[in-house]
C-alpha positions as YAML, in Angstrom:
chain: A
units: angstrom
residues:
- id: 1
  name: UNK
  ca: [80.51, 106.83, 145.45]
- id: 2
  name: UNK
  ca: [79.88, 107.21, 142.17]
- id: 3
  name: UNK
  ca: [76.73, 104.98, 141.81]
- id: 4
  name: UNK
  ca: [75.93, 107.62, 144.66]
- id: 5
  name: UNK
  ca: [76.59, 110.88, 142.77]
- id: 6
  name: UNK
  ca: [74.61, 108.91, 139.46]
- id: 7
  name: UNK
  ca: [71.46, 108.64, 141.83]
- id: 8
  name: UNK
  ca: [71.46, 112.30, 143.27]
- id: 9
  name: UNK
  ca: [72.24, 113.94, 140.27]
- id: 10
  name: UNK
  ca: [71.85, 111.71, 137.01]
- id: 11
  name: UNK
  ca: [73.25, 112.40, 133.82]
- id: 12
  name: UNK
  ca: [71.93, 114.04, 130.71]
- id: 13
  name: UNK
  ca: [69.54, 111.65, 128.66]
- id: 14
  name: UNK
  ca: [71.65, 113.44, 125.86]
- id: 15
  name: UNK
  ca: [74.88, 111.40, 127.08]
- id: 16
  name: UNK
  ca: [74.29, 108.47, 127.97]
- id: 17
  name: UNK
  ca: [72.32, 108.03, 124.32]
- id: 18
  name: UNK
  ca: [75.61, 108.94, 122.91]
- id: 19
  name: UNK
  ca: [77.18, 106.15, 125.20]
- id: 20
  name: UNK
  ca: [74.72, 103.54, 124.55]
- id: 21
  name: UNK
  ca: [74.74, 104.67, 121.03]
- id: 22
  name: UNK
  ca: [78.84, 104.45, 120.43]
- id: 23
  name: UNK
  ca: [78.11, 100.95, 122.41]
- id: 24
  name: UNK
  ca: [75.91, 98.99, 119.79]
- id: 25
  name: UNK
  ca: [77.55, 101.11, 116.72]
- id: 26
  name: UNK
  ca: [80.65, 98.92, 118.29]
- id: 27
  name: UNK
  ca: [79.48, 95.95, 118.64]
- id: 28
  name: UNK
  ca: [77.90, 96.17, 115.01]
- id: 29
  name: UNK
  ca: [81.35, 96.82, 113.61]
- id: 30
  name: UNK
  ca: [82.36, 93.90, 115.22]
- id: 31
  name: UNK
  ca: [79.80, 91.50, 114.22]
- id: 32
  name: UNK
  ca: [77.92, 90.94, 117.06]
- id: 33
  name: UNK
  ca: [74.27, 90.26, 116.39]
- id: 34
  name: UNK
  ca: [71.56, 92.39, 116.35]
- id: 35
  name: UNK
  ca: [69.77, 90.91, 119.20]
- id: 36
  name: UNK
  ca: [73.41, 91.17, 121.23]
- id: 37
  name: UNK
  ca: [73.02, 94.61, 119.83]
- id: 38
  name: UNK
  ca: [69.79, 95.88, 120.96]
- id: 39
  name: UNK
  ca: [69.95, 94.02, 124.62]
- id: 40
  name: UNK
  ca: [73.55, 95.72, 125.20]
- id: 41
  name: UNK
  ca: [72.15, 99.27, 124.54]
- id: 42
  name: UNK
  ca: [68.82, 98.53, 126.39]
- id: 43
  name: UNK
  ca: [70.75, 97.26, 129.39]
- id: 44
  name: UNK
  ca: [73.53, 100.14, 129.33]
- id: 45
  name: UNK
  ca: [71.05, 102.63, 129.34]
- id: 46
  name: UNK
  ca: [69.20, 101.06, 132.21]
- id: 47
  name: UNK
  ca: [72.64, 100.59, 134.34]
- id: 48
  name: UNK
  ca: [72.88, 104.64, 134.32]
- id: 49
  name: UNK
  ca: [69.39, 105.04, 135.14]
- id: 50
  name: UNK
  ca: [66.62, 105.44, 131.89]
- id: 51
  name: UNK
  ca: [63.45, 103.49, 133.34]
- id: 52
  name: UNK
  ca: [62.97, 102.68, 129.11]
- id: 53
  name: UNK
  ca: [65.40, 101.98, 125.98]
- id: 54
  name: UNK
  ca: [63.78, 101.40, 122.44]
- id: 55
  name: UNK
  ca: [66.25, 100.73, 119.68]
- id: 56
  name: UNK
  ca: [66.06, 100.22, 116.23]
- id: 57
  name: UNK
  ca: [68.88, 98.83, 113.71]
- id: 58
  name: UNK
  ca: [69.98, 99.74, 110.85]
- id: 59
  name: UNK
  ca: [72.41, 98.65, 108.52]
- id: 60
  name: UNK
  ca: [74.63, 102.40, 108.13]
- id: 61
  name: UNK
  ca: [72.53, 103.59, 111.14]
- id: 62
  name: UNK
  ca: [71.35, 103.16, 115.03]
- id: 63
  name: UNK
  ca: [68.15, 104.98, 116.48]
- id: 64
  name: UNK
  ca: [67.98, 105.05, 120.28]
- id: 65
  name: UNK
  ca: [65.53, 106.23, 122.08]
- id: 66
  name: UNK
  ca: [65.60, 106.63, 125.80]
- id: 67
  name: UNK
  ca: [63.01, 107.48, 128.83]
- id: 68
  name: UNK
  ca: [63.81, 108.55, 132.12]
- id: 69
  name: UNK
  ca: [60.33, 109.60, 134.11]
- id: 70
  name: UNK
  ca: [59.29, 112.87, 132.17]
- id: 71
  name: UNK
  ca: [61.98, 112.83, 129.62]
- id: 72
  name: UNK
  ca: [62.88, 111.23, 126.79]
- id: 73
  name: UNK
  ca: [65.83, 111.99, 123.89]
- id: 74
  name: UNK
  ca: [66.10, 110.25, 120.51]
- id: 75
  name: UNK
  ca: [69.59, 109.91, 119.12]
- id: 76
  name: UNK
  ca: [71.05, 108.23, 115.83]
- id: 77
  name: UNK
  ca: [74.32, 107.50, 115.17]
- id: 78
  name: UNK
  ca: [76.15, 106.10, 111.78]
- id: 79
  name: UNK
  ca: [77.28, 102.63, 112.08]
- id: 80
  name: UNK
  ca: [80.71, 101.96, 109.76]
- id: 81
  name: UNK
  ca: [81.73, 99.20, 108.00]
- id: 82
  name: UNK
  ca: [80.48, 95.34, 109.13]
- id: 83
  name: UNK
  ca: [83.55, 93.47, 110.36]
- id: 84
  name: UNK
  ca: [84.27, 90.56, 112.86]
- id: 85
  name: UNK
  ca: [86.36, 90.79, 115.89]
- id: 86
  name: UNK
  ca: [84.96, 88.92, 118.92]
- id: 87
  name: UNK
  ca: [87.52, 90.24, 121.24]
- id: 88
  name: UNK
  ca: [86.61, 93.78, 120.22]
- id: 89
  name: UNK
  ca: [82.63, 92.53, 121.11]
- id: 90
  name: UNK
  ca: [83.30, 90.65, 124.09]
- id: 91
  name: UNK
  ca: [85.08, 93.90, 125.76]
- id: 92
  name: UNK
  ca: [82.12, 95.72, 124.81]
- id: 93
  name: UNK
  ca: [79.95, 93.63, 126.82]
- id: 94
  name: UNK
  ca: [82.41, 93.35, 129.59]
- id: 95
  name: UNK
  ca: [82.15, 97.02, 129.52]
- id: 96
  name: UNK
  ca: [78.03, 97.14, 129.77]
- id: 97
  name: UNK
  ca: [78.16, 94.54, 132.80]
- id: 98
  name: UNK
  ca: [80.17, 96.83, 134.62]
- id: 99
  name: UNK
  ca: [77.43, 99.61, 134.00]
- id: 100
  name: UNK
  ca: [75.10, 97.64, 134.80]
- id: 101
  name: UNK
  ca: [76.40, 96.29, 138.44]
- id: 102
  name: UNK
  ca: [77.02, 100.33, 138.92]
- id: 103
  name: UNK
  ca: [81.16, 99.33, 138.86]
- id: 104
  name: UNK
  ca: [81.35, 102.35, 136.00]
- id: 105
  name: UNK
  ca: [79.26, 105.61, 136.06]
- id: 106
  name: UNK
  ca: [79.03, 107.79, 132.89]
- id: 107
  name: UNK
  ca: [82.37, 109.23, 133.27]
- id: 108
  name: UNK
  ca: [84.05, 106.15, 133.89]
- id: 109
  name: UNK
  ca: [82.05, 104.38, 130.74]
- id: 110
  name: UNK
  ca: [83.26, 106.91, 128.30]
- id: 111
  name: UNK
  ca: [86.88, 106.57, 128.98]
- id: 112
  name: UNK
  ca: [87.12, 102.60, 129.17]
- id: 113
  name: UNK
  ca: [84.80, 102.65, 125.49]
- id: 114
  name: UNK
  ca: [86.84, 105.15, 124.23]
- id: 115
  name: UNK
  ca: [90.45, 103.07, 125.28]
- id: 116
  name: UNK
  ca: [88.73, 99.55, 124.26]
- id: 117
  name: UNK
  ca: [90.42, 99.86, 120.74]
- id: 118
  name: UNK
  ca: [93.88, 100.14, 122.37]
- id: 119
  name: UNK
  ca: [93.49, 97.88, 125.05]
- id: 120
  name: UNK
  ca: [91.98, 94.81, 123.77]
- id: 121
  name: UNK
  ca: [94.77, 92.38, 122.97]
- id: 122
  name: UNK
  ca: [96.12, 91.67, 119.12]
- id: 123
  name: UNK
  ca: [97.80, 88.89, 117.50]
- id: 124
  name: UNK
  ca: [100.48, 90.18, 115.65]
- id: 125
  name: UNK
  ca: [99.67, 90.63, 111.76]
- id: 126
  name: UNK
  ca: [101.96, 87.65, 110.43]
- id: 127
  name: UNK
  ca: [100.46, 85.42, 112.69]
- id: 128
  name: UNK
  ca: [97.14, 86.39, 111.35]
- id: 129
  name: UNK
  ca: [97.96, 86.04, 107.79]
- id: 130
  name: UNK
  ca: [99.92, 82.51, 108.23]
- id: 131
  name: UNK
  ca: [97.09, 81.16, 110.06]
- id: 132
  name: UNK
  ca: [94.34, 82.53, 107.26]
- id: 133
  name: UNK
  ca: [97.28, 80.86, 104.89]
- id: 134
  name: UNK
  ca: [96.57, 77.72, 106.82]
- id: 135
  name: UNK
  ca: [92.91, 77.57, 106.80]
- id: 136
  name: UNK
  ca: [92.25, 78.32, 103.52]
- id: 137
  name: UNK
  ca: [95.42, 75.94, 102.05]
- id: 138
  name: UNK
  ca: [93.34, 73.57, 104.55]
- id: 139
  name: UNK
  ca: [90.12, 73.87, 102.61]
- id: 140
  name: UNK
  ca: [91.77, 73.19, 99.33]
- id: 141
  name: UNK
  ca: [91.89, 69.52, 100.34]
- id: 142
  name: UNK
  ca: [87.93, 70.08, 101.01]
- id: 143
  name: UNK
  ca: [87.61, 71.41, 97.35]
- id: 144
  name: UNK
  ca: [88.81, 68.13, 96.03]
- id: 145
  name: UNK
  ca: [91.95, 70.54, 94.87]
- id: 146
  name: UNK
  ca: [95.11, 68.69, 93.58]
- id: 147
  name: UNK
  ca: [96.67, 66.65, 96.19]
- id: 148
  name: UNK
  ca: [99.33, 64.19, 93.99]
- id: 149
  name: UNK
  ca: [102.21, 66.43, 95.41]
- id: 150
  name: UNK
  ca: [100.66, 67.44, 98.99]
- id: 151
  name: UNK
  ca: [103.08, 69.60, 100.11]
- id: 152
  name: UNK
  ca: [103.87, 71.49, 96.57]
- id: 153
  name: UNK
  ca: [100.55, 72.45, 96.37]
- id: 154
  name: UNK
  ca: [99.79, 73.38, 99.52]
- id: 155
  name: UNK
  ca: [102.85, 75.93, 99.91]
- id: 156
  name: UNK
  ca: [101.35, 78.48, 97.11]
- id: 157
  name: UNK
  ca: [97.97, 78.29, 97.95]
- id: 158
  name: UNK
  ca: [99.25, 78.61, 101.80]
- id: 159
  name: UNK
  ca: [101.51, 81.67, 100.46]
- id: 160
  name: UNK
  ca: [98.78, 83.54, 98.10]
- id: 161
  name: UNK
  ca: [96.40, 83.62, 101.05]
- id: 162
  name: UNK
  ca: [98.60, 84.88, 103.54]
- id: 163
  name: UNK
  ca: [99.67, 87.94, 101.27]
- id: 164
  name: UNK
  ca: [96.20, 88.57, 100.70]
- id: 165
  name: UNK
  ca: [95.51, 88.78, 104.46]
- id: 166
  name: UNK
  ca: [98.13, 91.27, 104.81]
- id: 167
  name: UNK
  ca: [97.02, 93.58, 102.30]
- id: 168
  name: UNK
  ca: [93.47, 93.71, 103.17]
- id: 169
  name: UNK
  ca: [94.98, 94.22, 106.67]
- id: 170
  name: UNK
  ca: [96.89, 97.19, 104.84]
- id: 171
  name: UNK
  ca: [93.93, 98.37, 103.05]
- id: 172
  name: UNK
  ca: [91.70, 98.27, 105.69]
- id: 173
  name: UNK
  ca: [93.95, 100.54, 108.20]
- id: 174
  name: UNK
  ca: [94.97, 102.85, 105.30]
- id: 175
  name: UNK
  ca: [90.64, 103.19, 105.17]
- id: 176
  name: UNK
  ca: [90.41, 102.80, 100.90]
- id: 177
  name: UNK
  ca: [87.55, 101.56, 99.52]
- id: 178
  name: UNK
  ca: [86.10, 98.58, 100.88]
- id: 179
  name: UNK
  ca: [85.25, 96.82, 97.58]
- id: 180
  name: UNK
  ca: [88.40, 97.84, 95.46]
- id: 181
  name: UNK
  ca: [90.02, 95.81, 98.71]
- id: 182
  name: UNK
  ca: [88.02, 92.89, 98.10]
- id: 183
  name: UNK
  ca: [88.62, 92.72, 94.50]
- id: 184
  name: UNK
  ca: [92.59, 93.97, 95.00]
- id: 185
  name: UNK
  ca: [92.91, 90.78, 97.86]
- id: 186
  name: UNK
  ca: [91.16, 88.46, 95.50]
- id: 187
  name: UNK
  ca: [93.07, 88.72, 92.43]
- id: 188
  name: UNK
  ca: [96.18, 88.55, 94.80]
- id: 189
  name: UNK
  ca: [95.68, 85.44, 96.64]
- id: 190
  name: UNK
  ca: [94.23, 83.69, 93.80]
- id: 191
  name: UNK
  ca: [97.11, 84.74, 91.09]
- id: 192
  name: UNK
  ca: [99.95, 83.76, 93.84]
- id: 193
  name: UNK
  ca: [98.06, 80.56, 94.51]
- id: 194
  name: UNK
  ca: [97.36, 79.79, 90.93]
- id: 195
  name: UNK
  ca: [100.48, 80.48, 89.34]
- id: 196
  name: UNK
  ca: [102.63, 78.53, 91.77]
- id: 197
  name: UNK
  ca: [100.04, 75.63, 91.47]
- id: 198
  name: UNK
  ca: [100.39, 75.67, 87.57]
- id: 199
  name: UNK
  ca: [104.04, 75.99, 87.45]
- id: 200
  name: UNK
  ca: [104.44, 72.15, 89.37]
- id: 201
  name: UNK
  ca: [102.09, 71.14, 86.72]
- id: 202
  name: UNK
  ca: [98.36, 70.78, 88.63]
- id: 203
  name: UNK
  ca: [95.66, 69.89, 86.52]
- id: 204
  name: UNK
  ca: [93.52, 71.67, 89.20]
- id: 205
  name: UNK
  ca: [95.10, 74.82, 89.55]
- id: 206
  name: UNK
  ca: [92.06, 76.93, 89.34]
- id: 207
  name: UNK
  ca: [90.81, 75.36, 92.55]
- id: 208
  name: UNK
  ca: [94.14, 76.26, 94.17]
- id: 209
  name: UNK
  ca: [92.82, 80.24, 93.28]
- id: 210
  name: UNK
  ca: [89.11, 79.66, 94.69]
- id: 211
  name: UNK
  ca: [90.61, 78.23, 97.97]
- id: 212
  name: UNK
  ca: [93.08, 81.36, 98.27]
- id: 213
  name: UNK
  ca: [90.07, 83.32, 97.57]
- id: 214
  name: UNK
  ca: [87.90, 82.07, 100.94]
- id: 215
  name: UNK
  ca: [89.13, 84.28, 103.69]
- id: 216
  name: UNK
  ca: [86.84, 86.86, 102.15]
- id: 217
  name: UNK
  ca: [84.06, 85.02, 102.00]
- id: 218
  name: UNK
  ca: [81.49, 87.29, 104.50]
- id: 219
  name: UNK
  ca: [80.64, 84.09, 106.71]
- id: 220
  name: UNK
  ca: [79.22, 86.61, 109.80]
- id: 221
  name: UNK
  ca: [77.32, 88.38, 107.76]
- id: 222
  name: UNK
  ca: [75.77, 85.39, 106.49]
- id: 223
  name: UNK
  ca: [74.93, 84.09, 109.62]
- id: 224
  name: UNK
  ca: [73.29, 87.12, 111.15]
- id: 225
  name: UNK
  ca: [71.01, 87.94, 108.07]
- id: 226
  name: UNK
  ca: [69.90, 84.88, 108.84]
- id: 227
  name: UNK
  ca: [69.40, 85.59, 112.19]
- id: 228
  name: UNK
  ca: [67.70, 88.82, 111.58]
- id: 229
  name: UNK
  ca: [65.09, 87.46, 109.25]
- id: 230
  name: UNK
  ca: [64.25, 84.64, 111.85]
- id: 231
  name: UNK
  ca: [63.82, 87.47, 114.12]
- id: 232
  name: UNK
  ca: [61.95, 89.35, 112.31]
- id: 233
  name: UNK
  ca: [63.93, 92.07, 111.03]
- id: 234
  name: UNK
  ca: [63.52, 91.68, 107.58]
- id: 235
  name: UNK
  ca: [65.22, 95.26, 106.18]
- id: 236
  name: UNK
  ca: [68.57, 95.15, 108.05]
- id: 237
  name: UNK
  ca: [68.40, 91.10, 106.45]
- id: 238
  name: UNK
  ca: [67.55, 92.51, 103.30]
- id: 239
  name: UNK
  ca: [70.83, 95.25, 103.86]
- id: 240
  name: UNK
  ca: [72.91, 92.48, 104.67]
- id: 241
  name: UNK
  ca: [72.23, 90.53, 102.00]
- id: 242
  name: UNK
  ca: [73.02, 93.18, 99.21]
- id: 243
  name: UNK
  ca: [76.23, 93.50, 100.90]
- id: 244
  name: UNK
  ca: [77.22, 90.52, 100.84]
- id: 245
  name: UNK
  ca: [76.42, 89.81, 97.30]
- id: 246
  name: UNK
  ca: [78.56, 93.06, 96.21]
- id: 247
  name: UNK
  ca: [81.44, 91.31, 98.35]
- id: 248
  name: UNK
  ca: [81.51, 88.35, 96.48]
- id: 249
  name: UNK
  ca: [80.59, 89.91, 92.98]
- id: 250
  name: UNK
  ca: [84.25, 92.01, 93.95]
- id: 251
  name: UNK
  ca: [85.41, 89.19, 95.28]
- id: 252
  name: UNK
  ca: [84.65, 87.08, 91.71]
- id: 253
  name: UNK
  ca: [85.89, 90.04, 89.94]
- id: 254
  name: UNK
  ca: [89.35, 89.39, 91.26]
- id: 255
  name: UNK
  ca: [89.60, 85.77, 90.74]
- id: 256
  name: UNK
  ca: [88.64, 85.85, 87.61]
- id: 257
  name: UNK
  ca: [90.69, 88.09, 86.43]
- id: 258
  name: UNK
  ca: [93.75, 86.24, 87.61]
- id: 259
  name: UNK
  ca: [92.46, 83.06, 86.38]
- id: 260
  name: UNK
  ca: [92.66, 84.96, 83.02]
- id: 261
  name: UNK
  ca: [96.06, 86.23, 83.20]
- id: 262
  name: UNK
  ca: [97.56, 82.95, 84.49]
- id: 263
  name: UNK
  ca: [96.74, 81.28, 81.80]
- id: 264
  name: UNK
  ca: [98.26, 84.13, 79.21]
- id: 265
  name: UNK
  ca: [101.55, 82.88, 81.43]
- id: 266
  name: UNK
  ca: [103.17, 79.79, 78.99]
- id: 267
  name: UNK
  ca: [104.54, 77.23, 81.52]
- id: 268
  name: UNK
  ca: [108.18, 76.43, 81.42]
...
């Protein structure tokens, strides 16, 4: 019925560009790619009836333009800040194959995008932050870090990196600034790490902080400027890449500066 209604009466160009808009400004802030991007909108907007979709990325910002016979309507929306959650972009595209089979009309669209935040599924913080605590107490083995007394080493780089994952999980919900997270998370992980590293006597210690230190690392990022400048979209690269080098000039900030003050600490 309501692919039925869509046909006889269609909706406003003006509305479905704010659909297809709120779409890709989605699956940006998840990480998705910019090619996932652009063919999500495109095939959104052709699920609720545009005959043409032109769209064009930006880093803060998406353009979308959309044709429908006679008409056409230009929209832009702000894009927020670059994250990664795949489960966040795989509903998203769940959501535009249901458009496009005609399963959801406008109407319909709007309300499942709109409850996709509270419906996709979570793990639960501490499981989030004990498993970054894992992985990055993992990759201090990788880093040649000091591995004499396994176990006692592993336990405060394990510990510094899960209490930076929960505050920038703090942070980041409380919305302060991005960058004075980075640097807050850094000098966290890597003083908890270092100090307990240096107190069972490791002559590696500062290794322990740059391992703590790697769950900031912007790996997405990374990979889709690269993407972008092998498909030829050399500015939103170029955006990318200043971000990213802000993140880990924050991010180098922080470690640092608890490298410093660690070693200010006399050992027992």
């Amino acid at each position: 019925m309501a692919v039925t209604d869509s046909a006889i009466n269609p909706p406003p160009l003006a509305d479905i560009a704010r659909l297809t808009t709120a779409i890709g400004r989605g699956l940006m802030q998840a990480g998705a790619t910019t090619d996932v991007v652009h063919s999500s909108i495109i095939d959104a907007a052709k699920g609720l009836g545009c005959t043409e979709a032109e769209v064009y990325a930006q880093h803060a910002a998406l353009i979308v333009t959309l044709r429908r016979g006679t008409e056409s309507y230009t929209h832009m929306g702000k894009v927020g800040e670059h994250g990664t959650n795949l489960r966040i972009a795989s509903s998203l595209r769940k959501l535009v194959e249901h458009i496009q089979d005609g399963t959801l009309d406008l109407a319909a669209a709007k309300k499942v995008l709109k409850d996709v935040p509270t419906t996709t599924k979570k793990y639960p913080v501490w499981v989030v932050a004990l498993a970054t605590g894992l992985a990055c107490a993992g990759f201090g083995r990788l880093i040649l870090s000091d591995w004499r007394v396994e176990w006692v080493v592993f336990i405060p780089t394990c510990l510094g990196t899960a209490v930076g994952q929960w505050l920038r999980h703090t942070m980041l919900h409380k919305h302060l600034n991005f960058y004075l997270m980075v640097t807050s998370v850094a000098f966290t992980s890597a003083f908890i790490a270092g100090l307990g590293s240096r107190l069972v006597h490791s002559t590696k210690w500062e290794l322990a902080t740059v391992a703590a230190t790697l769950l900031l690392v912007p790996g997405t990022a990374m990979f889709n400027a690269q993407l972008d400048i092998l498909h030829g979209k050399p500015s939103l690269a170029a955006a990318r890449v200043v971000r990213i080098m802000f993140i880990l000039l924050f991010l180098s900030l922080g470690l640092i500066l608890a490298q410093r003050i660690i070693t200010l600490i006399p050992l027992p």
